[in-house]
C-alpha positions as CSV (number, residue, x, y, z in Angstrom):
1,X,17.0,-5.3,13.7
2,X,13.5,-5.3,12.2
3,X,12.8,-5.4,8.6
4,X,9.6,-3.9,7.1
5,X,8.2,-5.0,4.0
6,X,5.2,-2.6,2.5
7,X,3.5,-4.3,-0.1
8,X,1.1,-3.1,-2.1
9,X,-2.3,-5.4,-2.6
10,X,-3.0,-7.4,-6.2
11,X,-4.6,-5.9,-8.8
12,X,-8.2,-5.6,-9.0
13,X,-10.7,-4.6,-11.6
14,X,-10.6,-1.0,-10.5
15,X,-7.2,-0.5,-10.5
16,X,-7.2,-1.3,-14.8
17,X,-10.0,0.9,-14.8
18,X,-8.5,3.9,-12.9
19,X,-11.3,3.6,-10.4
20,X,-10.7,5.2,-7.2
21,X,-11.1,2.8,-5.1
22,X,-10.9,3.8,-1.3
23,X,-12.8,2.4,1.5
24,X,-14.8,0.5,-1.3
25,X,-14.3,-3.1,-0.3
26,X,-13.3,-4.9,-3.7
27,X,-11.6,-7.8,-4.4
28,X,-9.0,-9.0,-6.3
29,X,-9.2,-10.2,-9.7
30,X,-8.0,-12.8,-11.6
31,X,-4.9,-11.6,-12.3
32,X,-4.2,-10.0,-8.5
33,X,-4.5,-13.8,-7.0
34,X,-2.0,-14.2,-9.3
35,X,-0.1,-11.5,-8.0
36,X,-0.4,-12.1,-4.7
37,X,0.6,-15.9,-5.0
38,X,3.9,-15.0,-6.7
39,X,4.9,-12.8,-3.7
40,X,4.1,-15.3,-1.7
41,X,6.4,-17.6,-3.2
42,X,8.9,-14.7,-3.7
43,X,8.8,-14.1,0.7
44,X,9.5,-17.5,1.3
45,X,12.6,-17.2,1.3
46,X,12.3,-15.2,4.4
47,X,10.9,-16.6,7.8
48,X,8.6,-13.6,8.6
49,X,7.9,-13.2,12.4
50,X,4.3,-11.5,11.2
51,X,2.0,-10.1,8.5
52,X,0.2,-7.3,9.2
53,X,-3.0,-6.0,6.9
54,X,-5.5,-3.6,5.9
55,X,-8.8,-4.5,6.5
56,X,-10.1,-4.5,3.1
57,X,-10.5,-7.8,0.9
58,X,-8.3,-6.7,-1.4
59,X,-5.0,-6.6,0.6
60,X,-6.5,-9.2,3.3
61,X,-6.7,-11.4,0.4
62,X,-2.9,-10.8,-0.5
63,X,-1.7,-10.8,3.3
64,X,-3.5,-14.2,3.3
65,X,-1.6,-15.5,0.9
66,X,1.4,-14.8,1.7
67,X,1.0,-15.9,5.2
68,X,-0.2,-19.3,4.3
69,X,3.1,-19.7,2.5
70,X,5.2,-19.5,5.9
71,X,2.5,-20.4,8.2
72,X,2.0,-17.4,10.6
73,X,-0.8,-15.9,10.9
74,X,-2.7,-12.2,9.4
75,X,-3.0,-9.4,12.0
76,X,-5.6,-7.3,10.8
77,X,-4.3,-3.4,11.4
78,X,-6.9,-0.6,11.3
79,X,-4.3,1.7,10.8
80,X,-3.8,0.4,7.1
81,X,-6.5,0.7,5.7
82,X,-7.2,2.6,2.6
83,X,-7.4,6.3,2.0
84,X,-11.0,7.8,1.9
85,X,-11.4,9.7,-1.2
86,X,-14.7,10.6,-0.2
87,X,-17.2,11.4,-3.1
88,X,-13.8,10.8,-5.6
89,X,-14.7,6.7,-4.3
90,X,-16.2,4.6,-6.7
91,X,-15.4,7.0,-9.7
92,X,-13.3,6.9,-12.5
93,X,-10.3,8.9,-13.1
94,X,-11.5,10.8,-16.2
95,X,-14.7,11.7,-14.3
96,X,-13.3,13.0,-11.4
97,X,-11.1,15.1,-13.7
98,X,-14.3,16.6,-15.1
99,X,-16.2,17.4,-11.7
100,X,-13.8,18.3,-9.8
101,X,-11.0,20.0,-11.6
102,X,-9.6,22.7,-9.2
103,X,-9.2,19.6,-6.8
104,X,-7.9,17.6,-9.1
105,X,-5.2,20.1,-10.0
106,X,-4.2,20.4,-6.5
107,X,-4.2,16.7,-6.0
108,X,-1.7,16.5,-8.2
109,X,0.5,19.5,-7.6
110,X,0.1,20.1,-3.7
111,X,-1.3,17.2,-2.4
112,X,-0.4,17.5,0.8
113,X,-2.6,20.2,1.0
114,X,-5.9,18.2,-0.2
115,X,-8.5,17.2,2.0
116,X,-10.8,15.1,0.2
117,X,-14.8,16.1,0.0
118,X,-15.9,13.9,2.6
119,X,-12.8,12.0,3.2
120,X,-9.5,12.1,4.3
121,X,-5.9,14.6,4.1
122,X,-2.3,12.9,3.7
123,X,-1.8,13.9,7.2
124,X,-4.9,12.0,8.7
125,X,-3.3,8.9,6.2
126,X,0.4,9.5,8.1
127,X,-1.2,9.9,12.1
128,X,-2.6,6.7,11.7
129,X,-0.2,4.6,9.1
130,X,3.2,5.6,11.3
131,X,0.7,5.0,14.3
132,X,0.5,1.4,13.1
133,X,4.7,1.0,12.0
134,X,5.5,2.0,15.6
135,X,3.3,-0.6,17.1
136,X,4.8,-3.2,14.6
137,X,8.2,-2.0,15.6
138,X,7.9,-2.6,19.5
139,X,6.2,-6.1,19.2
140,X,8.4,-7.8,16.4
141,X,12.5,-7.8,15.7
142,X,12.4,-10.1,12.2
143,X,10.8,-9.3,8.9
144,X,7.5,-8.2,8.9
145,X,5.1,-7.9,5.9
146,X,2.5,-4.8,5.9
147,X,0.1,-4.9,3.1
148,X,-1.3,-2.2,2.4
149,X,-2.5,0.6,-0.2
150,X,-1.5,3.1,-2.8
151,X,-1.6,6.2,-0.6
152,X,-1.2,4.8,2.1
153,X,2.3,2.9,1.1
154,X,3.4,6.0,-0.4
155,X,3.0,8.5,2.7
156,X,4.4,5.6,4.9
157,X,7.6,5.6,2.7
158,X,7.9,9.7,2.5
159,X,7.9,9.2,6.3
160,X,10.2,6.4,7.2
161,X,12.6,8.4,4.7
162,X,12.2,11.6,6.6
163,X,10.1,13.8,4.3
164,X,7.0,15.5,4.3
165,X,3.8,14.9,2.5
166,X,4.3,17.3,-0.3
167,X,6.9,14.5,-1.9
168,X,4.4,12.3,-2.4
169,X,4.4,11.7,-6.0
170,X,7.9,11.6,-6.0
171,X,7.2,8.0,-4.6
172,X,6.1,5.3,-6.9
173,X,4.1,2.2,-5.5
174,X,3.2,-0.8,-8.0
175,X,0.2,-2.8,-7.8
176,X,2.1,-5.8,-5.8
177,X,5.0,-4.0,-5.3
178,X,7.1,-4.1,-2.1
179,X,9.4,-1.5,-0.8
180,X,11.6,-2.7,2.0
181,X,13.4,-1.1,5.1
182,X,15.5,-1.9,7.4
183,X,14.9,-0.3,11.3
184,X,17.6,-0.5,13.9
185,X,18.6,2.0,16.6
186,X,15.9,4.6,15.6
187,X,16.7,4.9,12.1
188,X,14.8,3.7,8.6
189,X,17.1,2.0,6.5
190,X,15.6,1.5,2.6
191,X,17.2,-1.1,1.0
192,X,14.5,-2.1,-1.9
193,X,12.1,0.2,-3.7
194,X,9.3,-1.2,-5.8
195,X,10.5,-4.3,-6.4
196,X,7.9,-6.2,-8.7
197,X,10.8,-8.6,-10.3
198,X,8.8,-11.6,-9.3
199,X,5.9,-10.5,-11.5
200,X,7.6,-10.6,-14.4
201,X,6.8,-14.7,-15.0
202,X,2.7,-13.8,-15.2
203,X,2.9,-12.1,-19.0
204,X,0.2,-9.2,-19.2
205,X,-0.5,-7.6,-16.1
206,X,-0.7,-3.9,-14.9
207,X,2.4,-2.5,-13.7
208,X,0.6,1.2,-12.5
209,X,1.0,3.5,-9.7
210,X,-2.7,3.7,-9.3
């Protein structure tokens, strides 16, 4: 049996803000090291035969850290990176609201039917995310960590629980969050959703699905 842990990267300075953050490469704040080092200590626990990551600092950062708590080693997975939100990257919330609000609407009503100016569509996110589970699956039969994104977290789980991109925001994802499943015999198992109970030591700190 393998078990598959998505986590979701430490807070950064965008995610308070309700920045779209994207392919921008940010890193975490304060308050995300923080974060990341309690799930570290939280996984140990665990032996983890691997942790996979996104490319970007702010969830390299996190895999990092929770790999130097059991000792393995961070394979970087292209596949996992962020979603591109095109010209929404590098804006705020309320802003994007403003120039773009038949996009925005749809966004958040049919999103599976979005294709970002200049950037990406759920499906893209999906080809390449369960392109990067199923290579996880045939190389390792422990616990795995993937740390990841928003988005990207959030198609992944609509996936491995056998529905379609328009469910989307049915799914929450914390910042730090991990959502767990179990895979045996062709078939996605979730046993945890969201869990952020080891964040709960740190005092102030955003608990937000953005």
């Amino acid at each position: 049996m393998t078990e598959i842990i998505l986590a979701r990267h430490g807070e950064t300075e965008w995610n308070v803000g309700e920045i779209y953050r994207g392919r921008v490469d940010i890193n975490l704040d304060e308050v995300g090291l923080k974060q990341a080092e309690s799930l570290g200590k939280y996984l140990t626990d665990l032996k983890l035969d691997a942790v996979y990551s996104s490319p970007l600092r702010r969830a390299l950062d996190t895999a990092n850290i929770i790999a130097r708590c059991q000792k393995v080693d961070v394979t970087v997975s292209n596949g996992l990176i962020d979603f591109d939100y095109g010209e929404w990257q590098g804006l705020p919330d309320e802003e994007v609201r403003k120039l773009y609000p038949a996009l925005y609407d749809q966004w958040h009503t049919n999103p599976h039917l979005v294709k970002m100016p200049n950037g990406e569509s759920l499906a893209d996110v999906r080809e390449r995310a369960v392109a990067a589970v199923n290579d996880v699956i045939s190389k390792c039969k422990g616990s795995v960590v993937l740390v990841s994104h928003r988005v990207v977290n959030k198609v992944l789980i609509c996936y491995l629980l056998g529905l379609d991109n328009s469910h989307f925001w049915n799914i929450k994802q914390d910042v730090c969050g991990i959502t767990v499943f179990s895979y045996a015999n062709g078939r996605f198992v979730l046993t945890r959703h969201n869990d952020t109970s080891y964040l709960r030591g740190l005092g102030k700190y955003v608990l937000g699905d953005f």
